[in-house]
NUMARVO-648529 format. One record per residue (C-alpha): residue in one letter; chain; x, y, z. Coordinates in pm, 1 decimal, decimal comma. Layout:
BEGIN
   rest   kette         c1         c2         c3
      A       A          X          Y          Z
...
REM end
This chain:
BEGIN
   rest   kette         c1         c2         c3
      X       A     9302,6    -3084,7    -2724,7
      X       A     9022,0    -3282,2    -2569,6
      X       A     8984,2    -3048,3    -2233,2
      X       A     8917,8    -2769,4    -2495,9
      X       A     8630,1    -2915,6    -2685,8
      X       A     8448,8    -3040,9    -2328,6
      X       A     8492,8    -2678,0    -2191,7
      X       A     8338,1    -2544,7    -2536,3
      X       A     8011,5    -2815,6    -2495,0
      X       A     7965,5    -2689,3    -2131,5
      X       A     7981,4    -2303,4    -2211,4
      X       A     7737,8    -2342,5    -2485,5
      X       A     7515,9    -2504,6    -2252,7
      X       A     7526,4    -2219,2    -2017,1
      X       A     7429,5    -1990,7    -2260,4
      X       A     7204,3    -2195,1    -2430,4
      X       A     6996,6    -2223,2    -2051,4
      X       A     6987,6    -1838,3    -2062,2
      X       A     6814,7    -1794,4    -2420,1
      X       A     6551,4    -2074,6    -2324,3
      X       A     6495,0    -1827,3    -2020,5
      X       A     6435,9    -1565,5    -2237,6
      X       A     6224,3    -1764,7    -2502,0
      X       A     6010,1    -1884,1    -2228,8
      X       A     5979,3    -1538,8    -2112,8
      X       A     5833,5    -1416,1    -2426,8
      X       A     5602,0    -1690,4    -2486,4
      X       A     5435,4    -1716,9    -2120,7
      X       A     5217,2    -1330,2    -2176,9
      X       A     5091,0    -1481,8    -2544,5
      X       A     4959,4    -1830,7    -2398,7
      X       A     4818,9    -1690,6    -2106,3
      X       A     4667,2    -1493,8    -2294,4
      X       A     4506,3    -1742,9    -2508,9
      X       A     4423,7    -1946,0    -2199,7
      X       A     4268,3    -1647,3    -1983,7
      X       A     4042,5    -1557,8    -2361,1
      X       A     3931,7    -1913,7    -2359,4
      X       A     3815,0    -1905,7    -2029,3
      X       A     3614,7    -1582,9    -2052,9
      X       A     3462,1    -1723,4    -2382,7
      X       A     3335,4    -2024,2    -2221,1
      X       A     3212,5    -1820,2    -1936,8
      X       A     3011,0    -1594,1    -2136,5
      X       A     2909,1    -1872,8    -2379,2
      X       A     2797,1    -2053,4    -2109,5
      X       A     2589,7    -1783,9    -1949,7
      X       A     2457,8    -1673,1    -2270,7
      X       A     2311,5    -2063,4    -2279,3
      X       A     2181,6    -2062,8    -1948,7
      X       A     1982,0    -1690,8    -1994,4
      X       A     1876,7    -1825,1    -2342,4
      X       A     1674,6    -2122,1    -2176,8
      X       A     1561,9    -1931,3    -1868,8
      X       A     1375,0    -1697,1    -2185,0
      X       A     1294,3    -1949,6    -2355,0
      X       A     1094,3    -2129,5    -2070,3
      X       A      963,1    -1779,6    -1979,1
      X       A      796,7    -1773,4    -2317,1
      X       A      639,8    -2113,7    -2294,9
      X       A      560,3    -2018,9    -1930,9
      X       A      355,9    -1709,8    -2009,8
      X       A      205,7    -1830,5    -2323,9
      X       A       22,6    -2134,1    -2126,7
      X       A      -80,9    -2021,3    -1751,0
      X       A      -75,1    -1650,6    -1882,7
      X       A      101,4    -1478,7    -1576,3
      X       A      378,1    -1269,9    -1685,9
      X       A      510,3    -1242,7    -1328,8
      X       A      620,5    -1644,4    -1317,6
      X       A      724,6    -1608,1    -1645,1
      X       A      952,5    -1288,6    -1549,9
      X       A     1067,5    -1502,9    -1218,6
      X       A     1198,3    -1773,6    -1485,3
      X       A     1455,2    -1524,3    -1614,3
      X       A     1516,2    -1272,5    -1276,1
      X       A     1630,0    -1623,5    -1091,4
      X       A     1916,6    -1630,0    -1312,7
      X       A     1972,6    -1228,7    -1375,4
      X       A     1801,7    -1042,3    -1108,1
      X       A     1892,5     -692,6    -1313,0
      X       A     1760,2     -808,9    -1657,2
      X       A     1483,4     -653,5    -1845,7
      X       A     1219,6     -869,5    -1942,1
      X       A      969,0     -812,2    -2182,1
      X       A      685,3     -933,5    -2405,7
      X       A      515,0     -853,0    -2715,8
      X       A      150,2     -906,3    -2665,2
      X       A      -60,4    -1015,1    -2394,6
      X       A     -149,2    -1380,5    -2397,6
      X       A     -547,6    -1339,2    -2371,6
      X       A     -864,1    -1575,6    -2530,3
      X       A     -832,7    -1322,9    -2804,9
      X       A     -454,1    -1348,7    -2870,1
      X       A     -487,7    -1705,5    -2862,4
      X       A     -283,6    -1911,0    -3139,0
      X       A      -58,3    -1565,9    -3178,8
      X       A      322,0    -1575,1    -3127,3
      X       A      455,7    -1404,3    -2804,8
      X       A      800,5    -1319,5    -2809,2
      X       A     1022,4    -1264,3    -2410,9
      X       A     1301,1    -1065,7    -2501,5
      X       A     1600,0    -1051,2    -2202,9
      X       A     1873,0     -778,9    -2176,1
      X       A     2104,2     -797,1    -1927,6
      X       A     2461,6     -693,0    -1867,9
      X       A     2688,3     -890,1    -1674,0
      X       A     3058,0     -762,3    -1563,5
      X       A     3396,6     -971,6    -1714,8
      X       A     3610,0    -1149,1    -1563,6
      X       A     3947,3    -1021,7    -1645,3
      X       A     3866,3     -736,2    -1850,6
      X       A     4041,1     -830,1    -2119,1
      X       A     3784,3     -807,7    -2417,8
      X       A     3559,3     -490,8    -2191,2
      X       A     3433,0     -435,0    -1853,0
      X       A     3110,3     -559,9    -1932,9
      X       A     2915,4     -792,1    -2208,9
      X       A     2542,1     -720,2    -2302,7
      X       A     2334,9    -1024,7    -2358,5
      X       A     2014,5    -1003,5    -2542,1
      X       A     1781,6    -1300,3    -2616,1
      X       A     1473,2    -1400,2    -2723,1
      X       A     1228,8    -1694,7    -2652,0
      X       A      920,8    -1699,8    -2888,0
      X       A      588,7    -1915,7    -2812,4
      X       A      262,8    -1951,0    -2894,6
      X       A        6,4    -1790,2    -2664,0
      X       A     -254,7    -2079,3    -2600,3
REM end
C-alpha cells in the first residue's frame, strides 16, 4: 500500500513538469512581446524628446542671431533627412513676432512591430528679437 501512493506522487510530478513546459511556452511570445513594445516606446519617446529640443533651440537660435542656416544645423545634427522650416523671417520689421521651426522627419523601427517607420513632427516657437 505505501509503494503505490509514492509511485502515484512521482508520476504526477512527471506530468506536472510537462504542462509547466507547455504553460511557459505559451506565455514566453506574450511577455516578449510586452518587453520588445516597451523598448520601442522608449526608443521613440526618447527620440521624439531629443528632436523636440534640437527645434526648440533652433527656434530660439534663429529668432536671436537671425541665420536660419545655424538654426537648421541645430536640428540636421540630430536628423540629417528632416525638413525644417519657419514661418516668417526674423527681420527689424518682424521684430517682437512669433516664429515657429516646424521638424518632420521619419525614422525606421526597430522591430517592426507597431510599422516600418514612425513620423515625428514638432514644433519650437520663439520670439523673433
Amino acid at each position: 500500500m505505501m509503494q503505490s501512493t509514492t509511485w502515484t506522487r512521482r508520476s504526477r510530478r512527471v506530468r506536472e513538469r510537462g504542462v509547466a513546459a507547455v504553460e511557459f511556452a505559451l506565455i514566453v511570445p506574450i511577455l516578449m512581446t510586452i518587453v520588445i513594445g516597451i523598448v520601442e516606446f522608449g526608443w521613440a519617446y526618447n527620440f521624439r524628446t531629443q528632436l523636440n529640443n534640437a527645434t526648440q533651440i533652433a527656434a530660439r537660435s534663429y529668432a536671436i542671431d537671425r541665420d536660419w542656416n545655424v538654426a537648421r544645423a541645430n536640428v540636421t545634427g540630430l536628423a540629417p533627412t528632416a525638413a525644417v522650416t519657419k514661418t516668417i523671417n526674423c527681420t527689424a520689421a518682424t521684430a517682437g513676432s512669433p516664429v515657429t521651426v516646424t521638424t518632420t522627419v521619419t525614422r525606421r523601427s526597430l522591430t517592426n512591430l507597431f510599422g516600418a517607420n514612425f513620423t515625428y513632427t514638432v514644433r519650437g516657437v520663439s520670439q523673433c528679437s
